[in-house]
C-alpha positions, 0 to 999 in steps of 0.5 A: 278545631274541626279538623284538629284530630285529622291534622294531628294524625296526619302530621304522624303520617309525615313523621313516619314518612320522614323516618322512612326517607332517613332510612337511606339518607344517601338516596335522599341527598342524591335525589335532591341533588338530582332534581336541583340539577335538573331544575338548572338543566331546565332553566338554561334551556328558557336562557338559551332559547332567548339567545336567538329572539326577544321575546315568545308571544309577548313574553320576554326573558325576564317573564319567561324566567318568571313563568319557570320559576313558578311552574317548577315551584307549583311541580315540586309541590305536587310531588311533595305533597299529592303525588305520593297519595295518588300512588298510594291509593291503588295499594289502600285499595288492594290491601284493605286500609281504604276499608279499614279507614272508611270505617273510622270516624275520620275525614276520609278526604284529607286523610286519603289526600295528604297521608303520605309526603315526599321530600326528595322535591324539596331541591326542586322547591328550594332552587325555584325559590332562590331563582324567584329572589334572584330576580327580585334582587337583580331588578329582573322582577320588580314588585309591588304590594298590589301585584304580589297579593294578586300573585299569592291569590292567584298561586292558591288557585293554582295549587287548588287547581293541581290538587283538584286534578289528583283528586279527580286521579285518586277518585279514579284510582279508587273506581278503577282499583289500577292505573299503571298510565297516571303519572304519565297522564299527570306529567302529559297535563303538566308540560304544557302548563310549563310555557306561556298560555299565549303561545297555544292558538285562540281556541286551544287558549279558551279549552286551556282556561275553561274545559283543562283549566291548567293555563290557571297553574302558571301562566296567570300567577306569571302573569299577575307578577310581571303586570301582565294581568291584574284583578280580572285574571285573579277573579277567573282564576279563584272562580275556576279553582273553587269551582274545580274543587266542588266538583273533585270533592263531589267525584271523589265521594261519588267513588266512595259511595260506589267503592265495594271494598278489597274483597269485592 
C-alpha cells in the first residue's frame, strides 16, 4: 500500500491524541455533554422557527431539519478531524517539527493534515446521526437507494470541500507563521452553510456555488436527500470538490516551497 507508512504513523498520533484526552476524562465527558446539548439548542431553533410559517424558500421542516442534520454532521467532522491540525500547524512551524518532518521521507500533506484528532466533537456527530435516523424512522425523510447514493456522492464532496478550505488555512498558516483570526474566519465560512443556499439572493446564490463553493457543504447533500436535486447537482458538487482540492494541494506545496524554516 502507498501510503500504508503514513497511515500507520498516523493512527499512532490519534493514539497519543486519545491517551492525551483520557488524561482529564471528566473534561472530555462534560465537552460532549456540551456540544450535545448545543446541537438540541440549535435544532429547537429550526422547531421554533417553523411555529410561525411553512416553509423557508421552498424548504419545509422536514428538509430544514434534514439541512441540520447534515450540516452539524459535516461541523463536527471538521473539528474532529481538521481543525486540531490547523491549530497545530502555527506551533510546528514556531517550534521546529515542520522541519524536522520536511526532512523525512514522508508524505508531508497527510501528516501535516490529519496528525492530530479531537473527539470532544464526537456528541455533536452522534446527536446529528440519531436526528438523521430519527427522521427515517418517523417517515420525516423517506429514502430511496438512488437519492441515498447521490446523498453519499454529494456528503464526500462536501467534506472535500471543507477539508479543502483548511488546507488552504493551514497553507496560510505556514506562509504567514501566525493567524490568531482563523477559527473566527473558518466559523464566519461555516454559519452561512448552516441555512439553505436558496434563501441568499440569485447573485450571492452563484458566488456561494462557484467563487465560495460552501452552498456545496450542505444545502446540495440536504437537497440530494429530500428529491430536491438529482444527478446534476452531484455532478457540480464533485466537479467542484476535485477541482477545490488541486488547487489546495498545489497552494499548500506552493507554501512549502516558499517555507525558510523556524529560524528564518
Amino acid at each position: 500500500m502507498k501510503y500504508a507508512r503514513e497511515m500507520a504513523i498516523i493512527l499512532k498520533f490519534w493514539k497519543t491524541s486519545f491517551i492525551q484526552m483520557m488524561e482529564y476524562r471528566a473534561n472530555f465527558v462534560f465537552s460532549i455533554i456540551a456540544n450535545t446539548i448545543d446541537f438540541i439548542f440549535g435544532l429547537l431553533q429550526y422547531v421554533f422557527f417553523f411555529t410561525v410559517t411553512d416553509n423557508l424558500a421552498g424548504w419545509d421542516e422536514n428538509s430544514m431539519l434534514t439541512l441540520y442534520c447534515v450540516f452539524m454532521c459535516v461541523f463536527a467532522v471538521q473539528f474532529l478531524f481538521f481543525y486540531p491540525n490547523l491549530e497545530a500547524i502555527s506551533e510546528m512551524v514556531n517550534n521546529g517539527n515542520l522541519d524536522l518532518l520536511l526532512s523525512k521521507p514522508l508524505n508531508t500533506l497527510l501528516l501535516v493534515s490529519f496528525r492530530r484528532i479531537s473527539l470532544q466533537d464526537s456528541g455533536t456527530l452522534f446527536a446529528g446521526i440519531a436526528l438523521f435516523l430519527w427522521l427515517i424512522i418517523s417517515g420525516r425523510l423517506v429514502l430511496t437507494f438512488q437519492s441515498f447514493l447521490f446523498f453519499i456522492f454529494a456528503l464526500a464532496a462536501s467534506i472535500m470541500i471543507v477539508y479543502s478550505i483548511f488546507l488552504l488555512l493551514i497553507s496560510l498558516s505556514i506562509k504567514s507563521e501566525k493567524m490568531e483570526d482563523l477559527a473566527s474566519f473558518t466559523w464566519a465560512i461555516f454559519a452561512a452553510a448552516r441555512y439553505p443556499v436558496d434563501i441568499f439572493p440569485k447573485k450571492i446564490r452563484i458566488v456561494f456555488l462557484t467563487a465560495i463553493p460552501i452552498g456545496y457543504i450542505s444545502s446540495i447533500p440536504a437537497a440530494v436527500l429530500t428529491g430536491k436535486a438529482g444527478f446534476g447537482a452531484v455532478f457540480a458538487a464533485l466537479f467542484v470538490s476535485l477541482l477545490c482540492i488541486c488547487l489546495s494541494v498545489k497552494l499548500f506545496y506552493a507554501s512549502l516551497r516558499n517555507y525558510t524554516s523556524a529560524g528564518g
